[in-house]
SERO-4910 file (N, C-alpha, C, O; in steps of 0.05 Angstrom, whole numbers):
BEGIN
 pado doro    nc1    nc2    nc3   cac1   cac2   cac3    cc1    cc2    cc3    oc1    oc2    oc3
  Unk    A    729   -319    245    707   -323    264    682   -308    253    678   -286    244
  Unk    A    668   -328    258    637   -311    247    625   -284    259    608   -302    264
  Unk    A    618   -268    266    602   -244    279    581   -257    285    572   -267    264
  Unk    A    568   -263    303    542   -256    310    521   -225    299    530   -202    298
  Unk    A    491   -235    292    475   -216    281    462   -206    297    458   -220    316
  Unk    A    449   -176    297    428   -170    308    401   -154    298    403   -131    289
  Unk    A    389   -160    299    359   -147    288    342   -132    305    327   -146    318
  Unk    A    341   -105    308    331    -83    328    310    -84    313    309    -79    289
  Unk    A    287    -94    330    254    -77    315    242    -74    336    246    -86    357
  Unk    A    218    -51    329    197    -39    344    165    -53    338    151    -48    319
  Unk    A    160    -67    354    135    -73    350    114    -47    352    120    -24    359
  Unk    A     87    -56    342     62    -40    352     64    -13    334     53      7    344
  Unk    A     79     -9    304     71     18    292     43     14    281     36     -8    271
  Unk    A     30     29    282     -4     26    273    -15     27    296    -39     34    293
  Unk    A    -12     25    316    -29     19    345    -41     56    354    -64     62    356
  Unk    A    -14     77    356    -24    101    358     -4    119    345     18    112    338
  Unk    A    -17    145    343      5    158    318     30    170    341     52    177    332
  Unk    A     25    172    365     52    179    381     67    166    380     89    177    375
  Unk    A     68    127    384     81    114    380     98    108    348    121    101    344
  Unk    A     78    115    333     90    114    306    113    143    303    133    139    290
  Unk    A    108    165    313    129    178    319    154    172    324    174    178    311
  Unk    A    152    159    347    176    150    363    196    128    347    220    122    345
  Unk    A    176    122    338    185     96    315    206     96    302    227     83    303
  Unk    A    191    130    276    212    142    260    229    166    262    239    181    244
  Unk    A    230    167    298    247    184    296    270    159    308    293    164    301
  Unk    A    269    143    317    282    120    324    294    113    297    318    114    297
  Unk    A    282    105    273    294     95    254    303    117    240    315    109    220
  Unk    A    302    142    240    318    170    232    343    173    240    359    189    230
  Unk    A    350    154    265    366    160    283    394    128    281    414    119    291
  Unk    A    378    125    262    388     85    254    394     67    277    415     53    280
  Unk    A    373     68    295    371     58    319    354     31    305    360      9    315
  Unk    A    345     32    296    327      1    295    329     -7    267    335     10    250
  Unk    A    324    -30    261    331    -47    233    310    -55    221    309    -58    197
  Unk    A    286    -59    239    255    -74    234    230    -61    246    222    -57    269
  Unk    A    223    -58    230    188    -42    254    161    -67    239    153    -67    216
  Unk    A    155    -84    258    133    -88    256    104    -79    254    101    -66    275
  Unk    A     83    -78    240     57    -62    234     33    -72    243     28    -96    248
  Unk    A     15    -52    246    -14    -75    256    -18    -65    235     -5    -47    226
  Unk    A    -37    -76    224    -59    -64    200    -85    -71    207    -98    -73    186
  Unk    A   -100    -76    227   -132    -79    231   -136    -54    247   -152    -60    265
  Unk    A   -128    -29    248   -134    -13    281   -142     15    260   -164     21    250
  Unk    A   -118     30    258   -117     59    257    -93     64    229    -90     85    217
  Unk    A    -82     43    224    -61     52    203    -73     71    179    -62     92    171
  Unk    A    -98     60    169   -102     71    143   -118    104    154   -135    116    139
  Unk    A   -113    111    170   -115    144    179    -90    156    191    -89    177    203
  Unk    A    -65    135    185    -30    144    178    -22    147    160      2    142    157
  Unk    A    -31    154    144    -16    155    115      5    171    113     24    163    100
  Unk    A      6    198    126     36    216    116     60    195    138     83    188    133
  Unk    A     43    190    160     66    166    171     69    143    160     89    131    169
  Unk    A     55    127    142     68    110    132     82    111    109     96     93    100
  Unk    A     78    139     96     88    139     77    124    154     90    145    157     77
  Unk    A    118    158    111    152    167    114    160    141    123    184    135    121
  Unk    A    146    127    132    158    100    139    171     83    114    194     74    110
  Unk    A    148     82     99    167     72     72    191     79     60    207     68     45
  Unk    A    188     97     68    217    119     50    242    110     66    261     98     56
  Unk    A    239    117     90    258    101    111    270     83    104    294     83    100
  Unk    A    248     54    101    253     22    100    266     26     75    289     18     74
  Unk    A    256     38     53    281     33     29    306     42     37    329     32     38
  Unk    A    296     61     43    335     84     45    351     63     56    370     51     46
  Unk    A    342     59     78    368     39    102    361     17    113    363      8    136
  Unk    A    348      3     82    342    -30     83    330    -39    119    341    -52    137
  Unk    A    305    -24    119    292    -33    141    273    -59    139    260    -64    118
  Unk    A    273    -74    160    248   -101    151    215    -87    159    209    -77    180
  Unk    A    199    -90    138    176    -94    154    159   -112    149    153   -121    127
  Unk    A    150   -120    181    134   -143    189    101   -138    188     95   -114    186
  Unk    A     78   -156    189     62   -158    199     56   -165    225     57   -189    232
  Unk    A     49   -146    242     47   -152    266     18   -160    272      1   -144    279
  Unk    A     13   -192    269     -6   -205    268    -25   -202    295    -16   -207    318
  Unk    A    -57   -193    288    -72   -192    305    -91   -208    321   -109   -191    327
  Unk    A    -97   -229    329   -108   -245    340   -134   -245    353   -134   -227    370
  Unk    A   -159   -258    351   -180   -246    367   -176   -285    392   -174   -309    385
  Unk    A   -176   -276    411   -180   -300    428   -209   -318    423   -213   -333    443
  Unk    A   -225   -321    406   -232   -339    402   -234   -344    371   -254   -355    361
  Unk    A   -212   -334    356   -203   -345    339   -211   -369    329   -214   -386    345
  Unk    A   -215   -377    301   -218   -406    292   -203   -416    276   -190   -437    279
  Unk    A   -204   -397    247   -200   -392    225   -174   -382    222   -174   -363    206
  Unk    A   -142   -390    234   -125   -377    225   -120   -373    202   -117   -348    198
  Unk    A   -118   -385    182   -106   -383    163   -125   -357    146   -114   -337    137
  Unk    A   -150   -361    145   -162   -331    136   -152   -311    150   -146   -293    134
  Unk    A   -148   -304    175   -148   -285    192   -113   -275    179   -106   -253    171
  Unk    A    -97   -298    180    -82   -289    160    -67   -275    136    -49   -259    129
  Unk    A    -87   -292    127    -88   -281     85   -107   -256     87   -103   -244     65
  Unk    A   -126   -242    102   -136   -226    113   -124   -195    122   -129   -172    114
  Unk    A   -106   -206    141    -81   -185    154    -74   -181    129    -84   -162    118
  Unk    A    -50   -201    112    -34   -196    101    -43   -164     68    -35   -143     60
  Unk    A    -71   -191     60    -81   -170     37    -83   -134     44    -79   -114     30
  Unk    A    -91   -138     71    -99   -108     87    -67    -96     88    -66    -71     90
  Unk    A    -46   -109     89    -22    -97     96    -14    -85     68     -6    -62     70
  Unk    A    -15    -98     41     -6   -100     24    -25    -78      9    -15    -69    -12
  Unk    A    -51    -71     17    -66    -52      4    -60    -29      8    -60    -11     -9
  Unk    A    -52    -27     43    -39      2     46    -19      2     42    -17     19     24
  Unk    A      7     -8     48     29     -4     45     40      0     18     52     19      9
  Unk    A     32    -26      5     27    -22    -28     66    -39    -27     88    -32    -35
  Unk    A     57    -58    -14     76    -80    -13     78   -106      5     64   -106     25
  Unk    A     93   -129     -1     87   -152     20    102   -139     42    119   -122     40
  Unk    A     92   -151     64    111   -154     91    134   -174     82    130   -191     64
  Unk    A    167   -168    101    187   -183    102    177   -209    114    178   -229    100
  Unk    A    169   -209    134    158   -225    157    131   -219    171    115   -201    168
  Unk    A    130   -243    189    108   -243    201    114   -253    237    128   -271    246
  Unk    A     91   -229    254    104   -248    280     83   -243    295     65   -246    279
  Unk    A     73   -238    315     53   -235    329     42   -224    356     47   -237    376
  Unk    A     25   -199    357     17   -184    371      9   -199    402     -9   -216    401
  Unk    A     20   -193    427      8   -206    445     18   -237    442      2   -252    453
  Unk    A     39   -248    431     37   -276    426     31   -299    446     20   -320    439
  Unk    A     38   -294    470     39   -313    493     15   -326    489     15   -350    485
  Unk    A    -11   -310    488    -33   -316    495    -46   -335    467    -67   -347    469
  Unk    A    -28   -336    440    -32   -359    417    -17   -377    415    -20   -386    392
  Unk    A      1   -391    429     22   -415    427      4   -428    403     10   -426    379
  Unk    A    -14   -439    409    -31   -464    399    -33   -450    368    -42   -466    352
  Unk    A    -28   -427    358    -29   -423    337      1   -424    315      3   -426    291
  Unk    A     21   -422    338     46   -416    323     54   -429    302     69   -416    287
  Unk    A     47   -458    295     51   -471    269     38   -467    250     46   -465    227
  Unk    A      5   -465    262     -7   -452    231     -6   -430    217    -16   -425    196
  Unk    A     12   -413    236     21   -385    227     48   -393    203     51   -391    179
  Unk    A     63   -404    224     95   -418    211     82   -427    184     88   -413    165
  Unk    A     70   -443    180     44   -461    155     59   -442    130     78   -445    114
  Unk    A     36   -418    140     19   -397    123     43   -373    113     37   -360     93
  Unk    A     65   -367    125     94   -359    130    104   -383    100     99   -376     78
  Unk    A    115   -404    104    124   -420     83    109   -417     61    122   -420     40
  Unk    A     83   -412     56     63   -406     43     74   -383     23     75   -385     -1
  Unk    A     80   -365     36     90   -330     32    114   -333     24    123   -313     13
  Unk    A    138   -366     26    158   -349     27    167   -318     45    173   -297     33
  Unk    A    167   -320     61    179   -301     86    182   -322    115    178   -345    122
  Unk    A    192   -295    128    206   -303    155    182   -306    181    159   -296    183
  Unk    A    193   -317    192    177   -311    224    185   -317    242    199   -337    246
  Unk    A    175   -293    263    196   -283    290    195   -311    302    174   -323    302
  Unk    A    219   -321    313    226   -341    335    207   -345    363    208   -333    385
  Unk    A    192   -361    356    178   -374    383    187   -403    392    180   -423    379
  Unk    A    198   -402    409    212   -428    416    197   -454    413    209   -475    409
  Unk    A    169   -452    416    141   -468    414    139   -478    382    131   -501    376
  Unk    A    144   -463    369    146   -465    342    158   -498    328    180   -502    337
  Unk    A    151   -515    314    152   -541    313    164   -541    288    184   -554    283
  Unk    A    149   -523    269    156   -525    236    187   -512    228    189   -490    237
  Unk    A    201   -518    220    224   -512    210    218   -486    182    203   -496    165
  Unk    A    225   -465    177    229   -445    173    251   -421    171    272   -419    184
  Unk    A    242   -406    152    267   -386    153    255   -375    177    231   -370    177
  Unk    A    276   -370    207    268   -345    226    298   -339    235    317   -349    224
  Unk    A    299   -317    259    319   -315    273    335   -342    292    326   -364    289
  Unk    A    350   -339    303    364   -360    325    346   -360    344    337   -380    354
  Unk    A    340   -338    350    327   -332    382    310   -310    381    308   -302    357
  Unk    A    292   -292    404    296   -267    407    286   -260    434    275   -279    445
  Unk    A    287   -245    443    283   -236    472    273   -202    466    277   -184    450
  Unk    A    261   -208    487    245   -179    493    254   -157    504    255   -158    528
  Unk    A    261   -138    495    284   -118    507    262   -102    525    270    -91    546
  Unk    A    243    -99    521    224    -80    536    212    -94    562    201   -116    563
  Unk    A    219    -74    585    212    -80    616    232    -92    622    230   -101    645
  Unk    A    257    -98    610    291   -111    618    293    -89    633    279    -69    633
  Unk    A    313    -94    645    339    -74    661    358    -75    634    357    -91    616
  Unk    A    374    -53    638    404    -53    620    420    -78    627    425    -93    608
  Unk    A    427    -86    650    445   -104    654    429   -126    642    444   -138    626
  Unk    A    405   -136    643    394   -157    626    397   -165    596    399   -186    583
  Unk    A    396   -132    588    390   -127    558    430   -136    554    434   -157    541
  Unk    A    451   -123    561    478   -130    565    488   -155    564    504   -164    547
  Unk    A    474   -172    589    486   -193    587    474   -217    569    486   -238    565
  Unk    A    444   -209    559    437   -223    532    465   -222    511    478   -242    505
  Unk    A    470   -192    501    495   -199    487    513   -203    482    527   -207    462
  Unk    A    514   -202    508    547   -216    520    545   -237    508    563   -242    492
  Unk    A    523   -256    514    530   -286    508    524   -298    479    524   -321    471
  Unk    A    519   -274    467    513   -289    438    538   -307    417    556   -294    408
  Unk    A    536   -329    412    554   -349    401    557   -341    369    542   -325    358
  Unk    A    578   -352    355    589   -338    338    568   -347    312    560   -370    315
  Unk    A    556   -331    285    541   -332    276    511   -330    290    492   -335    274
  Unk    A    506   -327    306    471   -328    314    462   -302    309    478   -285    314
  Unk    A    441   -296    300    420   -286    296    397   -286    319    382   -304    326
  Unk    A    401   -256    330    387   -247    347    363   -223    350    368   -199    351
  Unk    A    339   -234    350    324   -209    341    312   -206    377    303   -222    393
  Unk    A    317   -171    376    318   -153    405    293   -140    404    299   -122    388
  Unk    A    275   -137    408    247   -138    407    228   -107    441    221   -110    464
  Unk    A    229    -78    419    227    -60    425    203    -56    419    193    -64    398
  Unk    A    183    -35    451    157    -25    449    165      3    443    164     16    464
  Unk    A    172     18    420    184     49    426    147     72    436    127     62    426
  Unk    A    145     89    447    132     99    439    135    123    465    152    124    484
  Unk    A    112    142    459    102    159    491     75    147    507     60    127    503
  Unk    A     75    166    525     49    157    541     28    175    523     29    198    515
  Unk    A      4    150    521    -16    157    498    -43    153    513    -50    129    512
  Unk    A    -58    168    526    -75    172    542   -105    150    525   -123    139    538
  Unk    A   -101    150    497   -120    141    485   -115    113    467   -125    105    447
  Unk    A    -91    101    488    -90     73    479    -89     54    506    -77     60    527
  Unk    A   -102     32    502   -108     16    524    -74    -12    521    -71    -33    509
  Unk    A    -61      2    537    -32    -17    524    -25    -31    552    -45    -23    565
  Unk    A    -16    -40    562     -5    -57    582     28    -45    585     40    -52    606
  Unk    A     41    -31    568     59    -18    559     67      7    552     89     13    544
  Unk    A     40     25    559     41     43    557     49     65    573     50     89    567
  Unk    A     55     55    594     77     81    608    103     78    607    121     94    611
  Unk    A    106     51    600    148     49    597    159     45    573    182     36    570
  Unk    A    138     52    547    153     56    525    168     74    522    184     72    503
  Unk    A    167     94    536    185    123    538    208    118    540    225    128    526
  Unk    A    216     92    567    240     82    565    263     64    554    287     60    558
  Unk    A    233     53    529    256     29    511    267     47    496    288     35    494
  Unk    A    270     69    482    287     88    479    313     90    495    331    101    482
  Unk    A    320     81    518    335     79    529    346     55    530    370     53    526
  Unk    A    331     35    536    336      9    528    354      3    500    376     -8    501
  Unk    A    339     11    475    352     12    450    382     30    449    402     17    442
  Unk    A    386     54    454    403     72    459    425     47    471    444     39    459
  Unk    A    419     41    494    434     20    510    455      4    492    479      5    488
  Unk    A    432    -14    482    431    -42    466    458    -34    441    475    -51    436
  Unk    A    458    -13    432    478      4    414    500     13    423    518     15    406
  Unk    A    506     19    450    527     13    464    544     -3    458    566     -1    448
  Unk    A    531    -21    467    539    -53    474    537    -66    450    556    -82    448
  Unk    A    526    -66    434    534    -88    414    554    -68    399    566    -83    384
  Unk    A    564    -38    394    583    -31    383    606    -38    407    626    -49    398
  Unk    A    607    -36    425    635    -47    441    637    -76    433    660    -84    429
  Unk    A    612    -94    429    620   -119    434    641   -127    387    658   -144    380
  Unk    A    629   -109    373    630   -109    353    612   -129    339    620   -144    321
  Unk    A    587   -128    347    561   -148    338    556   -136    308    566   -116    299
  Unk    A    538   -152    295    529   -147    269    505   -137    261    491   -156    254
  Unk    A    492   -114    259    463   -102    249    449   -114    230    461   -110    209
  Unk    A    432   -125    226    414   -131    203    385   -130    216    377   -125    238
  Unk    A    370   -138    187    344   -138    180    341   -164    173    357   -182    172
  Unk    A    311   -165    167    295   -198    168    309   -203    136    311   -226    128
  Unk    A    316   -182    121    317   -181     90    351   -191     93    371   -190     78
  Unk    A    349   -196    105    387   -199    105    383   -233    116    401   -248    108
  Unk    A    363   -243    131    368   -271    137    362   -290    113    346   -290     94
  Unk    A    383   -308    125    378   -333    100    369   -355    108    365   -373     91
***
């Protein structure tokens, strides 16, 4: 019988350096598999944090993503793109695994030209059901943050044999000097994730990274 996969990542590292904390003490702790990045905000005044971040992602084959930033009257995806990406690759001083997207709800209408520009790269991109173009991505993924436990549970209860599931974490603290929609219950996806590790070690689920899908 096949195992079912799972892929723990933290969106929003780059957004504030508390959150990027939380991040890597989360992936210190081998709680998460993937941390997604902004690169248009504050990253390139992280450097001792991104550079522990890198060290990390090698040691224990972590994915990292571009966590793509969007302006709502957008035109130009595909620059805004190749844009992000070069900016990711200047600091980090490597490609992203993947690519997926900050705030996504509010870009459906963009998700294929993203998918496009993704086949372009050769890399992955996060599962949006909206998504038309065929691609390397996950099976699914669901949002573990603002779940209840029993939600986050019975997501993996039901996962079918081989699927690929990416679980999708805001880790961080309350950060007085970020404007987040999220920002008072990231304290708790910590608990959420904690959870999620429970349960997929009772259920005997499978850990991976974006670097591990085929």
């Amino acid at each position: 019988m096949l195992i079912p996969n799972i892929i723990l990542t933290s969106d929003d590292f780059g957004l504030s350096k508390i959150y990027n904390r939380e991040i890597l003490r989360a992936l210190q702790s081998d709680l998460l598999t993937s941390v997604s990045i902004m690169v248009d905000g504050h990253l390139f005044r992280q450097q001792q944090q991104v550079l522990t971040l890198k060290l990390l992602a090698k040691e224990k084959n972590i994915s990292l993503g571009l966590h793509l930033e969007i302006g709502i009257n957008q035109s130009d995806i595909r620059e805004l793109c190749l844009s992000q990406w070069n900016r990711f690759i200047n600091i980090l001083g490597l490609e992203p695994d993947y690519i997926d997207i900050h705030k996504d709800h509010l870009f459906r209408n963009h998700y294929d030209d993203i998918a496009g520009f993704c086949i372009e790269k050769k890399v992955a991109f996060r599962k949006y059901k909206e998504t038309t173009v065929k691609l390397k991505a996950p099976d699914d993924m669901f949002i573990a943050s603002s779940e209840s436990l029993n939600s986050i549970e019975e997501r993996l209860n039901v996962m079918k044999s081989n699927e690929t599931l990416e679980m999708v974490f805001h880790l961080g603290m309350y950060d007085e000097d970020v404007v987040s929609s999220l920002n008072k219950e990231r304290a708790e996806d910590r608990k959420r994730l904690e959870w999620a590790h429970e349960v997929i070690n009772k259920l005997g689920l499978k850990l991976m990274s974006y670097n591990q899908l085929k």
